[in-house]
N, C-alpha and C positions, 0 to 999 in steps of 0.2 A: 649833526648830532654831537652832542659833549660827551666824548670817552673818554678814560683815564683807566690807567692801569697800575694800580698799586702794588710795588714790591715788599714783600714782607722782609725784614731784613731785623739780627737780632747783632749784626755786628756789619764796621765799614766793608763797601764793599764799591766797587768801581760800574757804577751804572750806567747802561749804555745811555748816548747822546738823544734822548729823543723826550720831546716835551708833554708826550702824552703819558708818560713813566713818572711815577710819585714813587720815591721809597717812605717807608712808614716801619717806622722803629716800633717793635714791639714788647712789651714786655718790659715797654719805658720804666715802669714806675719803681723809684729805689735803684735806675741803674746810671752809669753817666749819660750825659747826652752828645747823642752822635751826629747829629747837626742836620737831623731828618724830622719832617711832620713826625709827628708821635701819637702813641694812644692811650695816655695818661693823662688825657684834658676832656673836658664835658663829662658826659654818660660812658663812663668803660669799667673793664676786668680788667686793666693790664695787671694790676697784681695777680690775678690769678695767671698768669701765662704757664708758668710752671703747671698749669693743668690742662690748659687749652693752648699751648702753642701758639699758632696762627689765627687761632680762631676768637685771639684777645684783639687783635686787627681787624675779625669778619666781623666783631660785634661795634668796635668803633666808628667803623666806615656805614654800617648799618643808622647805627645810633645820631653818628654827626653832621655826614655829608650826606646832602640831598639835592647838589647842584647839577649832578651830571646823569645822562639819559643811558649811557652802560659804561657797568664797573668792572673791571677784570682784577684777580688775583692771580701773584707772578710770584716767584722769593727772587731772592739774591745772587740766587746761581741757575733760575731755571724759568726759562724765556719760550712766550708762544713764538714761533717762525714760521715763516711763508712758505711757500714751496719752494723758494730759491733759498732759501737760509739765513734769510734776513728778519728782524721781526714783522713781526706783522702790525700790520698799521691798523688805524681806524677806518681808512675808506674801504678795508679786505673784513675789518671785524665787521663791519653793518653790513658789509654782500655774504658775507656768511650769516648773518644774523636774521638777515631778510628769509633767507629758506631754513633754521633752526632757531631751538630757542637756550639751549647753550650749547658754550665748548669746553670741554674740560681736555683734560689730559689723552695723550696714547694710551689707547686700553693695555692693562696687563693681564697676558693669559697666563695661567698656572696648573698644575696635573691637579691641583686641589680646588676644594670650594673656597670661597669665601670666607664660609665658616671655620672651615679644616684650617683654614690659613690664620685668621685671626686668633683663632685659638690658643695654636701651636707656637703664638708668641705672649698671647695676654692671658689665655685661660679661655675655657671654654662659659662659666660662668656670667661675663661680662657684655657679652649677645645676648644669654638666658637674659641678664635683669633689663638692657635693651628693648628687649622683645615687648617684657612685662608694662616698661614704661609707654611705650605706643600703643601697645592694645589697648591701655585705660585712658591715654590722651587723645589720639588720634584713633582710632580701630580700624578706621578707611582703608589705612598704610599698611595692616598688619600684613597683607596680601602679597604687597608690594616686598616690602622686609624680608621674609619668609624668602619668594623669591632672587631676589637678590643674594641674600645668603649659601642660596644652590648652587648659584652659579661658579665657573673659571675664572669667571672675565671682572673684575675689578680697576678703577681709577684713581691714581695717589696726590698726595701731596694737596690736597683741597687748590689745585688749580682748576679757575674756572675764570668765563667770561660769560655775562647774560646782561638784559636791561636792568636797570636800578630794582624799577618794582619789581622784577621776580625778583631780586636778588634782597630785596627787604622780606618778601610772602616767606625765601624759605631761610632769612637769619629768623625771623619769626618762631617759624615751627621746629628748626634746628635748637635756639636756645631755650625753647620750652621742654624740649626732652633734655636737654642737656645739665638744665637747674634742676629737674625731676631728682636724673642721675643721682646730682649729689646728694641726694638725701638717703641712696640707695647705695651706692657702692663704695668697697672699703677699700682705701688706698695706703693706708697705713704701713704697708707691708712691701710697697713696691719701691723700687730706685726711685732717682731724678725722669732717667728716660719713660719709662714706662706710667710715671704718675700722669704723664702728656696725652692719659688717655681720651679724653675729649677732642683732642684733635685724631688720635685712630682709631674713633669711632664714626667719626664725622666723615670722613673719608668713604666707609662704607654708607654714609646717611644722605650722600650727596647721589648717590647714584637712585638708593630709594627714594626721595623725593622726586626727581626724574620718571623713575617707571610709574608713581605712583600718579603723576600729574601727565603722563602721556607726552611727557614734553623729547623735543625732537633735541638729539645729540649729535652735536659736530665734534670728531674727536680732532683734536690739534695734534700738532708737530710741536713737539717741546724740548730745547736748545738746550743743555746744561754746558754751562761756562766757567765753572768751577768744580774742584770738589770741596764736599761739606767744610765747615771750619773744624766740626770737631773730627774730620777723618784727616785731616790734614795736619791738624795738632797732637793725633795718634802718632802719625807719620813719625812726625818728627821729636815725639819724645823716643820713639825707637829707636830714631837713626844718632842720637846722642847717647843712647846707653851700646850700641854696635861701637859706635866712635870708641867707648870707653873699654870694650871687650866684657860687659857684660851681658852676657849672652843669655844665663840663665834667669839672670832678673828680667829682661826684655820679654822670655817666653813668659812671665808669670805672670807681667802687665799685659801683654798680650789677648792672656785666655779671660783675663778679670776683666778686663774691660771689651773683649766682648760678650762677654756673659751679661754685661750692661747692657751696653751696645749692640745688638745682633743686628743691626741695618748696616753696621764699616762694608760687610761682605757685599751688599747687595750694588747692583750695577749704576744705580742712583746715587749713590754716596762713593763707590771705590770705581772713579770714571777711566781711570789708568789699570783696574783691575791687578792690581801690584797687592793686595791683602793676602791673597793665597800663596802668591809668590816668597810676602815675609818670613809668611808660618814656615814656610820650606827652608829658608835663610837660615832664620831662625834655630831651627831644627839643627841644619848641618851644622852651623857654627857652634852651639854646643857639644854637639858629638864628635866632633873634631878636638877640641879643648879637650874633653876628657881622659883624650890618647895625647897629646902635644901634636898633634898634626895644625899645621898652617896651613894649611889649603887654601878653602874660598880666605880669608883673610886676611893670606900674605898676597891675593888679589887687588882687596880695598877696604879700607875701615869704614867707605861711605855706603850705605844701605842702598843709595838709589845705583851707583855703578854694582853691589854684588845683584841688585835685582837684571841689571843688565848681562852680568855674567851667567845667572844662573839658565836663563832664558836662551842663552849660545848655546852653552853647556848642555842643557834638556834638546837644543835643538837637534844635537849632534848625534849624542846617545843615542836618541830616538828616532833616526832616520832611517828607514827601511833601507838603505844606500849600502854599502862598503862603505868605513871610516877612510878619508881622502887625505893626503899626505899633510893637507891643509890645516883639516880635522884635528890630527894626530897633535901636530905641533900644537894647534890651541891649549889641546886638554894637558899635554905635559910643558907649555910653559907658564899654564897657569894654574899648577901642581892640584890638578883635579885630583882627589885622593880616592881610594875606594869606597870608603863609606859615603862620601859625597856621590860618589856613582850609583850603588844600592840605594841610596836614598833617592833620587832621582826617580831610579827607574822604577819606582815600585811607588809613584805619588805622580 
């Protein structure tokens, strides 16, 4: 059988060696070209991507290619893997495929529904006119939705692998609610991230087409190889304003852009888990300045070694242990201060 497995990709990125992997630039259209198939030719949305994400790629690959018998979507930083931690190939995708009829993502469990979850980022509203748009296209699925929305258990990033024709049946019935939407829902109001809501609805739409069609779920092993471009480009506008000692601009970009951004925090985008650690950085090296204390500072001007320090530091304080002569020396000659300490210990 013909597999291929399409990387969604909105910037360069170093794709692994293997010839069953197509990167597919999205979001081509008006932007430079990165030397990838693209989805700005035939029948596509790339202009729209800014609303649909990846889903300017599910509608291309739907629309254009029709040569191969299963399609997998992948991005740029986040890869299916075997059980040894290799990807997974095509003679593993067809013996999974032979007893399911797809694979998507590791499920995410949450204390919340689906619904509570979605919400609590897009509004609660935004399911309501969902809802409203299947009961009068589909109604079959309303069951299935409903359902789905109860649940903990959710799938991200619209990674999936199935055969061509399901994977045409549901860009089908996915962009028919999706075109509904736009006649319904008002975007005017939201950032850059958040207007992408066609792709974190779909996400939840992927699993309802699944329950509603009875179809059998191979959950995959999924590789991430990087972290995001725009968490990384966060990174590093911080660690140039720390370089600089500005401390309190850093925290003000910080809380602004994730009030954009609420995904930096999440274990999918901040794969070194160093974003909680900033805010702490962050924190101290302000309140340090404000007395003239050098502390963490007279440490390192570079963000990634105080993250390294802070991490000693927290290990130390917080050791059920006696502080060890070791210990001791660390924190005074790397003029841990007190406020540094209370802040610490109380975070």
């Amino acid at each position: 059988m013909n597999t291929k497995i399409f990387v969604m990709t909105h910037t360069k990125f170093n794709c692994p060696n293997a010839d069953f992997l197509i990167p597919l630039h999205v979001g081509r259209e008006g932007k430079d070209d990165l030397g990838y198939l693209a989805d700005n030719t035939g029948d596509n949305i790339s202009a729209k991507n800014y609303l649909y994400g990846e889903l300017s790629g599910y509608y291309w690959l739907w629309k254009n290619v029709s040569d191969i018998d299963i399609i997998g979507i992948c991005h740029y930083r986040r890869f299916f893997l075997s059980g040894g931690n290799t990807l997974l190939t095509p003679d593993e995708i067809e013996k999974i495929l032979s007893a399911s009829d797809l694979i998507t993502s590791n499920a995410i469990v949450s204390e919340k529904s689906v619904r509570e979850g979605f919400a609590e980022v897009h509004g609660d509203i935004i399911m309501q006119q969902t809802g409203d748009v299947i009961k009068k296209l589909c109604p079959d699925y309303t069951e299935a939705f409903e359902w789905v929305l109860s649940q903990n258990k959710s799938y991200y990033s619209n990674l999936c692998i199935m055969k061509k024709e399901l994977f045409d049946r549901y860009c089908k019935w996915l962009f028919d609610i999706c075109f509904s939407l736009e006649d319904v829902l008002d975007l005017s109001h939201l950032d850059d991230y958040h207007k992408r809501i066609y792709g974190f609805i779909s996400e939840v739409l992927l699993f309802v087409f699944a329950k509603a069609n009875n179809l059998k779920i191979s959950e995959g092993n999924i590789g991430i190889s990087q972290e995001k471009a725009e968490t990384a480009e966060f990174k590093l506008a911080l660690t140039q304003l720390v370089r600089l000692g500005q401390f309190s601009e850093a925290r003000t970009i910080f809380y602004e852009y994730q009030k954009m951004r609420p995904d930096i925090r999440l274990p999918l985008s901040d794969i070194k888990n160093e974003i909680p650690d900033i805010e702490l950085i962050l924190y101290i090296l302000e309140q340090e300045s404000l007395v003239n204390v050098q502390g963490f500072y007279s440490v390192s001007h570079e963000l990634s070694e105080l993250i390294t320090h802070l991490r000693k530091t927290r290990e130390i304080l917080k050791s059920s242990s006696p502080l060890s002569k070791e210990d001791e020396t660390y924190l005074s000659n790397t003029n841990v201060s007190e406020i540094a300490k209370q802040i610490i210990l109380i975070n």
